[in-house]
C-alpha positions, 0 to 999 in steps of 0.5 A, spaced: 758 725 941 758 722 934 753 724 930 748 719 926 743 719 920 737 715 920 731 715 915 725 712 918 720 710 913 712 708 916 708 706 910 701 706 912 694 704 908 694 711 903 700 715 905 708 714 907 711 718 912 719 719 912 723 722 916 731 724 916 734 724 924 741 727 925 740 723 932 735 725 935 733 731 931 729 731 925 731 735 920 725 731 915 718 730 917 714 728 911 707 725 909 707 722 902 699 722 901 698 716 895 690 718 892 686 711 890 688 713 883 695 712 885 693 706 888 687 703 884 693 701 879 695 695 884 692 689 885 695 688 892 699 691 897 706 688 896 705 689 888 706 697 891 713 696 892 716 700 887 712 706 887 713 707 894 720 706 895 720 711 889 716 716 891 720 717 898 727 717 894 724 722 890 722 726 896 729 725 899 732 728 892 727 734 894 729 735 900 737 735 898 738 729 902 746 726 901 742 718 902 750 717 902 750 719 910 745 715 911 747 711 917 741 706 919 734 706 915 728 704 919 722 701 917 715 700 920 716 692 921 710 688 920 706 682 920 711 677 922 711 672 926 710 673 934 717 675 936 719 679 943 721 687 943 727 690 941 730 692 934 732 686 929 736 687 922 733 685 917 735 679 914 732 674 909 729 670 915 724 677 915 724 679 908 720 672 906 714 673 912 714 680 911 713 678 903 709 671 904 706 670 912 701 675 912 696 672 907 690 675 907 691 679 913 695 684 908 698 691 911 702 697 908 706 696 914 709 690 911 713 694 906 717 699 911 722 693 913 723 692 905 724 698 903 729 700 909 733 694 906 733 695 899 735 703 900 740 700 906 743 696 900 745 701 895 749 705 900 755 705 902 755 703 910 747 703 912 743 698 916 736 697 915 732 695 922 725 694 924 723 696 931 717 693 936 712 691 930 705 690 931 706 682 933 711 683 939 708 678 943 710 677 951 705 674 954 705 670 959 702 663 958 695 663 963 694 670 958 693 666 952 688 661 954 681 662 952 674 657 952 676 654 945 683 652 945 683 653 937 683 660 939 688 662 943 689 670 944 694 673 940 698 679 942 698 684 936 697 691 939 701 698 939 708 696 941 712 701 938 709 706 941 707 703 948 714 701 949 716 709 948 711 712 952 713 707 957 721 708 957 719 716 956 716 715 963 721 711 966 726 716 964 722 721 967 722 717 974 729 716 973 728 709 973 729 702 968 724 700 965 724 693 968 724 696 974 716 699 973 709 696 973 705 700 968 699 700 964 700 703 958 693 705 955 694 706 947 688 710 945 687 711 937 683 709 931 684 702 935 685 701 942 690 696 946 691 695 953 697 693 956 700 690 962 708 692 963 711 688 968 717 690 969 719 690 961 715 685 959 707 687 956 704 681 959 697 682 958 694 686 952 688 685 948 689 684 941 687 691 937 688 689 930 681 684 930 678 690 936 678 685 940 678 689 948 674 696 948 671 699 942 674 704 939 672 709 933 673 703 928 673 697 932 667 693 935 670 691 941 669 685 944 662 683 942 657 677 945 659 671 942 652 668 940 650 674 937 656 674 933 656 667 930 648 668 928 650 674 925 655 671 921 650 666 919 644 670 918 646 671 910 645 677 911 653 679 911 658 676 906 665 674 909 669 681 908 663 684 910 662 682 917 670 683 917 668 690 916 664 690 921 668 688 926 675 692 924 673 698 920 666 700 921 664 698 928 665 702 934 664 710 934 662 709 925 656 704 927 654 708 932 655 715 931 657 715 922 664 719 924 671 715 925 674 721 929 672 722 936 674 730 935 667 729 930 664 725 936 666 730 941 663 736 938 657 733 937 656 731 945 658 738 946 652 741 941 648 737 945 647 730 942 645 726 947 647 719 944 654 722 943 655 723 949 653 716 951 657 713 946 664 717 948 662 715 955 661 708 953 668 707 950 671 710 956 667 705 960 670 700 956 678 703 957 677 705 965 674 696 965 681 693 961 685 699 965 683 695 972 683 688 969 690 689 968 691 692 975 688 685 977 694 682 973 699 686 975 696 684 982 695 692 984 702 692 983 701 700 980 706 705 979 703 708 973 697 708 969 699 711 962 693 714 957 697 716 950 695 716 943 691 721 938 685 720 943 688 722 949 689 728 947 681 729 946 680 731 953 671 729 953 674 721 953 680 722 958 675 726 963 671 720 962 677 715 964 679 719 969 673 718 972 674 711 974 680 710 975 683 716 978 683 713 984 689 708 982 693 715 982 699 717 978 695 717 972 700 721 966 698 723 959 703 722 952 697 725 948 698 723 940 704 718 938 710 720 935 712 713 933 718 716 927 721 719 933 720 712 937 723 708 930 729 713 929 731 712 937 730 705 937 735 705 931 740 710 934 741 706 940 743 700 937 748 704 933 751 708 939 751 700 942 747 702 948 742 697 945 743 689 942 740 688 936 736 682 935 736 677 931 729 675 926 
């Protein structure tokens, strides 16, 4: 079997993780912690350009890494405009959205498909690729829908490694992805909930504003008179009323922790309130986790609970508790979404996927 080499780049708000496969074998994994004093000297994200893709050609020049093999290069995609799932090559169609459509919306995310192209271009025969960003939309149109038609729902949630889970599951069984219903349920310091009808996450609540459960950052789906007399009380700028939805809601307004491993010893020591918050979060997964079988018609042949949460065994009693009775019930604790990139970018190369055009 030919034998490719793929350099995955994830950049996240204050590190860089970089990986090298040789096909599916990691023969580098690294995290590029960045310190807010290497940060403090830029004024926004993309200004970080030049000092990250530095940063990670020197890592590679450590690791005694021959970039000259490098195949393919996979960055982390963005916010790009909604677009189906798959893996797309980076042309200048992305590279100008990834550069200008987020707006204020800004996510070290972004630079993962500029990077990718800008190291593609200086080798010999790599190409650069992004693979099931965050803005994979495949809604079906009832879903969209709300009470205001100014506010259409919008699908941005953990695409990449609920579309991993859930093709890791249909191998498993032996079975195509498209042939299987499922709900993937992606539990980290956001939570998304997605109805996979035969291949297409069709319904999904956008994790990125919380919207759905609480999460240990998010405020989850709130009421809405409250929220807009909160917003206008004057007690709350703008950004802090953002904050408070996306960044300090959840399990930091109630608990002071954004690690559900931290709520979870307070619970076992014997703090009551913690243990209601971690059942309530829980509580809120297991509803969406039935409001997707409602959308799947019952139509079920697994429900999937992954993410770094999943591995906290106090919130998956807790779900399990409530939707055990739906059965087959499978856990993928944590999220490897480096590997899940340089799959995406080997199966292009070995022709078992077509890649998709931006």
């Amino acid at each position: 079997m030919e034998k490719y080499n793929i350099l995955v780049i994830n950049p996240g708000s204050t590190s860089t993780k970089i990986a090298v496969f040789e096909n599916i074998k990691s023969v580098l994994l690294k995290t590029l912690r960045h310190s807010s004093d290497d940060l403090a000297q830029f004024n926004d994200i993309p200004s970080q350009y030049e000092f990250r893709k530095e940063a990670i050609l020197n890592e590679l020049i450590a690791a005694d890494i021959d970039i000259d093999n490098i195949d393919a290069v996979v960055g982390r995609g963005g916010l790009l405009r909604p677009i189906p799932s798959g893996v797309y090559e980076v042309n200048d169609s992305m590279k100008d959205d990834l550069k200008n459509r987020s707006g204020k919306q800004q996510h070290a995310s972004n630079l993962g498909g500029l990077i990718a192209d800008d190291i593609a271009c200086s080798l010999s025969k790599a190409r650069a690729f992004i693979a099931d960003p965050v803005v994979v939309d495949e809604l079906q149109d009832v879903a969209r829908i709300t009470g205001l038609p100014d506010l259409p729902r919008q699908s941005i949630f953990h695409a990449l490694n609920q579309k991993a889970v859930a093709r890791n599951y249909a191998k498993s069984v032996e079975k195509p992805y498209e042939d299987l219903n499922l709900i993937v349920a992606h539990l980290g310091g956001g939570i998304s909930i997605g109805a996979h009808h035969k291949g297409n996450v069709v319904d999904v609540n956008n994790a990125l504003d919380g919207f759905g459960p609480f999460s240990p950052e998010r405020a989850g789906t709130l009421p809405s008179g409250g929220l807009v007399d909160m917003c206008f009380s004057g007690a709350f700028s703008h950004d802090e009323m953002r904050k408070k939805v996306t960044g300090k809601g959840g399990l930091m307004a109630h608990l002071g922790t954004n690690q559900a491993h931290e709520a979870e010893e307070m619970a076992l020591n014997g703090d009551e309130h913690a243990e209601t918050v971690l059942h309530a979060m829980a509580y809120q997964v297991a509803k969406n986790i039935g409001g997707c079988m409602v959308v799947l018609k019952g139509h079920v042949d697994a429900v999937i609970l992954t993410g770094g949460m999943a591995q906290n065994d106090t919130v998956v009693k807790y779900i399990r508790q409530y939707v055990d009775w739906i059965g087959n019930i499978k856990i993928y604790p944590g999220e490897d979404e480096m590997s899940a990139l340089a799959m995406n970018a080997l199966e292009v190369l070995r022709g078992e996927r077509e890649c998709k055009v931006y």
